[in-house]
N, C-alpha and C positions, 0 to 999 in steps of 0.2 A: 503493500500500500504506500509504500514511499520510496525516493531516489535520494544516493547517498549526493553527495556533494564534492566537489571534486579534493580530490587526495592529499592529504595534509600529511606532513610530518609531526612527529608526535610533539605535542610542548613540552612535557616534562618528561625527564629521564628518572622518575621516582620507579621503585622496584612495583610491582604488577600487586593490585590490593585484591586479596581473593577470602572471601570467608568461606571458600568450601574448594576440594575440587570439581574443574569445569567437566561435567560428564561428554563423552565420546556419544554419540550419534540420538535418535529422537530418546525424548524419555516421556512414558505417560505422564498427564493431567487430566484433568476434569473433565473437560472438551475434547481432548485427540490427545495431539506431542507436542511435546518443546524438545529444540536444539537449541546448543551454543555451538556456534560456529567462529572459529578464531579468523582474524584477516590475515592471508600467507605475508602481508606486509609490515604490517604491524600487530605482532603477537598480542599485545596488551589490550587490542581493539576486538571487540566482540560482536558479533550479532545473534538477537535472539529471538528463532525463526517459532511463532506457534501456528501449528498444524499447516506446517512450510510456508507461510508467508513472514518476512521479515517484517517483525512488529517492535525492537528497538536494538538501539546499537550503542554500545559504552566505550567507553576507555577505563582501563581497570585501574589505570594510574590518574586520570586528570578527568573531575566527576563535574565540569565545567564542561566537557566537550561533548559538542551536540553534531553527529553527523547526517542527522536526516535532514532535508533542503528546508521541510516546513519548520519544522522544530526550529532551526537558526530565525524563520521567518518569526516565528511565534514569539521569539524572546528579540527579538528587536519591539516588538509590542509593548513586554511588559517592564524593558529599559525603560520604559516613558513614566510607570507610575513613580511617586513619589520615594525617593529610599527608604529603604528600612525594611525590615521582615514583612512578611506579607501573607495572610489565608488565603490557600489556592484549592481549589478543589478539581481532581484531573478524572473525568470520566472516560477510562480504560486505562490501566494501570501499567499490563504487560511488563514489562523490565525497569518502569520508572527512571526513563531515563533523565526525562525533563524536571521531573521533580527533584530528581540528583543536581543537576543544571541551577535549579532557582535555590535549592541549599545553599548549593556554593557562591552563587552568586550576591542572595541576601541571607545571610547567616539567622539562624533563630524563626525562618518562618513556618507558621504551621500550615499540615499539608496533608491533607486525606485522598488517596488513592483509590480509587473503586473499580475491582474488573468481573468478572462474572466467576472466573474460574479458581476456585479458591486453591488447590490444587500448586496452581502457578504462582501466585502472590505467595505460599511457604517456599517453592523452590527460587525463584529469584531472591527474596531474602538468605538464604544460603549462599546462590552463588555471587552475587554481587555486595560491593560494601555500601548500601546504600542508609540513609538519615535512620535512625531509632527514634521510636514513639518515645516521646507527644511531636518531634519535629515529623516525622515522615509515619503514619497510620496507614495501613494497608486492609483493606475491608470488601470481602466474598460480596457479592451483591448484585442484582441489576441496577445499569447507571441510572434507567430513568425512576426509579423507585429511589434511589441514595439522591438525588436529586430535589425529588417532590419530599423527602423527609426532612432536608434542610434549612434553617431556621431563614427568615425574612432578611434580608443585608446583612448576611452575616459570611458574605467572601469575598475578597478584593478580587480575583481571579477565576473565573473559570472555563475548565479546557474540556472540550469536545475531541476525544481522538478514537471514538469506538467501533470496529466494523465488523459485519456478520460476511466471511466472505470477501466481492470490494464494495459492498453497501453498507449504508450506515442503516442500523434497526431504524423503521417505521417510527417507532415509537420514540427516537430521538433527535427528529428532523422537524422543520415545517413552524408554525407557530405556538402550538400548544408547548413545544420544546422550548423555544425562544422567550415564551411567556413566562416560563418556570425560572430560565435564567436570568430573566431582569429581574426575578425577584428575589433573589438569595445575592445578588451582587451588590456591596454596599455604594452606595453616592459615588459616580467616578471608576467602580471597577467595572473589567473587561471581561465581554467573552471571546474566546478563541475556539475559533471552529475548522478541523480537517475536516475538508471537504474533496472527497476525490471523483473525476469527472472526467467527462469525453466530451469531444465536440456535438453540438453546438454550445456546449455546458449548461443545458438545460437544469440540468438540479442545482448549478451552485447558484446561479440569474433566482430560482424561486425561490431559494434560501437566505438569498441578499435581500429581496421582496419580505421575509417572513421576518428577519429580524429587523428593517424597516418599520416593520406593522408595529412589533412589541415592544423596542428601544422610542418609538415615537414619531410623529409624522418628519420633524425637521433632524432625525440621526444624522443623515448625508450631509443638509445644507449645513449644521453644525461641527462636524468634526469627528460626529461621532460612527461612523459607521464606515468601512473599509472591505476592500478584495485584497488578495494578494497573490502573485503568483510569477511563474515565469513567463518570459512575453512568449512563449512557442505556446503556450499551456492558454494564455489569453488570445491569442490569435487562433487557436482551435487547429491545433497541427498535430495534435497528439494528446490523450490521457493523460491525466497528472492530478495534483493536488493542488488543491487552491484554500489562505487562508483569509478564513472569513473573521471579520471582529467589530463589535460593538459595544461602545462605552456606555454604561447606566447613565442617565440626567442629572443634573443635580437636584437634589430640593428646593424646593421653593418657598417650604416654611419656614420659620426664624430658628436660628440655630439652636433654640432650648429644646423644641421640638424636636429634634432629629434623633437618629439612631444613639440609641441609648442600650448599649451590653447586657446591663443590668435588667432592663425591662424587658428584654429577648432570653431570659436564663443563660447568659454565656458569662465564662469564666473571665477576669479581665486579662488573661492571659492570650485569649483570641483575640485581642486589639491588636493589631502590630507594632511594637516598640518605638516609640518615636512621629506614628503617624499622626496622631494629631496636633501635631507640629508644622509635619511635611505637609499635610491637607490644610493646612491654614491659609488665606491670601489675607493682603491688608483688609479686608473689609469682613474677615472673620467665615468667609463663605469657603467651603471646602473646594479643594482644586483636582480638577477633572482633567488626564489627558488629549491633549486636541490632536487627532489622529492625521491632521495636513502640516504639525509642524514639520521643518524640513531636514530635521535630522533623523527621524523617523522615513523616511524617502529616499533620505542618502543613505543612513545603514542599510537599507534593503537592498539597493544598489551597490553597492560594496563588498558583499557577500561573494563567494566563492563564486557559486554560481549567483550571478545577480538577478534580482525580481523586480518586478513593477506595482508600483502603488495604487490602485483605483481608491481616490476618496474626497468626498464633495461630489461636482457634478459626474466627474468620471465613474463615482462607484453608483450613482443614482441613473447613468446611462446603461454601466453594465446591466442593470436588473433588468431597465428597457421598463416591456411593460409585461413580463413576464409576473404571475398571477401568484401569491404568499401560497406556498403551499400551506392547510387550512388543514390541524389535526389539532386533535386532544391534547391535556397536560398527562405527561407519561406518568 
């Protein structure tokens, strides 16, 4: 479901981090098998294939590095929020690569994992070194159910990466999907969506349509609402991945009003250290990523393989007038 990104030499020469040995060819799970598959170039570099499809890719030495093309896109996204630790909720879990990624990147954030296959979430916790709970929780589940159980603004982040196959479940597309995630993402957080497609890119155009509907009529004209992808991939030349993202609104009532921890039963542990700080602007209103700044534009274009940014009128053309896909909350 995803393309590596052109070949990098390793960054660190730290000895290879293993908490188990890497087993040799498929091993049962839940659902079918996992492999780890080593790269013949760089031994430390791993890929781990379920029920043959390569579903994540590590460095056993440097838990920063992210080799799938969207992954790199997805985290030039959430460089934009404000520093500091961060609750990310990643629906499809597989090797957690990315959530190794935003550990490293912002230290102390919390991070719940959800994959269906419980099976897989004990064997990747063996073979890889990945965050210990309460930073990095790993939880057996269907995504859209771990979803609709989570509390009201209670994520700065959340990540769409789940496939049955190369589709994503019914049940986690379209706007009852998109509905769900405006409302667990606090003032200002993002969603990120793997969206994998073929020309004419008919499902990523209705899903841009669908999370227009539920992030708000003016997402695009505001900043809040994005495509991302490579230009072969938006010029309809080939299958690929496209990443989809939309930022929550801010509020509009007066800041006594607003999300309050305490009044959602959450720990104050789940606030991110420092964010109410980094959300603060002179006028005391929390600060939301604007997805047309242009360094956001340029890291995407800088990338290994580089991508292109649809956002404002370009991602409100992409959709055209292609029709919200119209489902249920999962």
């Amino acid at each position: 479901m995803a393309r590596r990104s052109a070949r990098r030499s390793p960054s660190s020469s730290a000895p290879l981090t293993l908490t188990a040995e890497l087993p040799v060819g498929p091993v049962p799970i839940s659902t079918g098998t996992a492999e780890v598959v080593r790269d013949p170039d760089f031994p430390q570099r791993v890929t781990l294939h379920v029920n043959g499809v390569p579903s994540s890719s590590l460095d056993l030495s440097d838990p920063g590095f992210l080799d799938f093309e969207y992954m790199q896109q997805m985290a030039a996204f959430v460089a934009l929020l404000p520093p500091g630790p961060l609750k990310v909720l990643h629906l499809g879990a597989a090797g957690s690569a990315f959530a190794r990624h935003v550990e490293h990147e912002r230290p102390g954030s919390r991070q719940l994992g959800v994959d269906l296959d419980a099976r897989l979430l004990e064997l990747v916790r063996e073979w890889f070194a990945l965050p210990r709970s309460p930073l990095l929780r790993l939880r057996a589940d269907d995504a859209g159910r771990a979803l609709a159980s989570a509390r009201d603004e209670s994520y700065d982040v959340v990540v769409r990466d789940v496939f049955a196959g190369d589709r994503t479940p019914a049940h986690l597309v379209g706007t009852g999907f998109a509905a769900e995630a405006h409302r667990v993402l606090r003032p200002g957080g993002v969603l990120l969506v793997n969206c994998a497609d073929k020309p004419p890119l008919t499902t990523a155009r209705r899903e841009v349509a669908s999370l227009a509907q539920a992030f708000g009529p003016d997402a695009a004209s505001s900043g809040r609402l994005a495509a991302v992808a490579e230009p072969a991939i938006l010029k309809g030349r080939r299958y690929g991945n496209l990443v989809l993202a939309a930022v929550r609104e801010l509020p509009k009532d007066p800041p006594a009003a607003r999300h309050d921890p305490a009044r959602h039963g959450e720990e104050p542990h789940n606030v991110p250290q420092g964010a109410a700080e980094a959300r603060t602007a002179h006028d005391g209103d929390i600060v939301r990523p604007d997805l047309r700044e242009a360094r956001l534009g340029r890291a995407l274009r800088t990338l290994a393989v580089p991508a292109t940014l649809l956002v404002g009128d370009d991602a409100t053309a992409f959709a055209g007038t292609a029709a919200p896909l119209e489902t249920a909350a999962p």
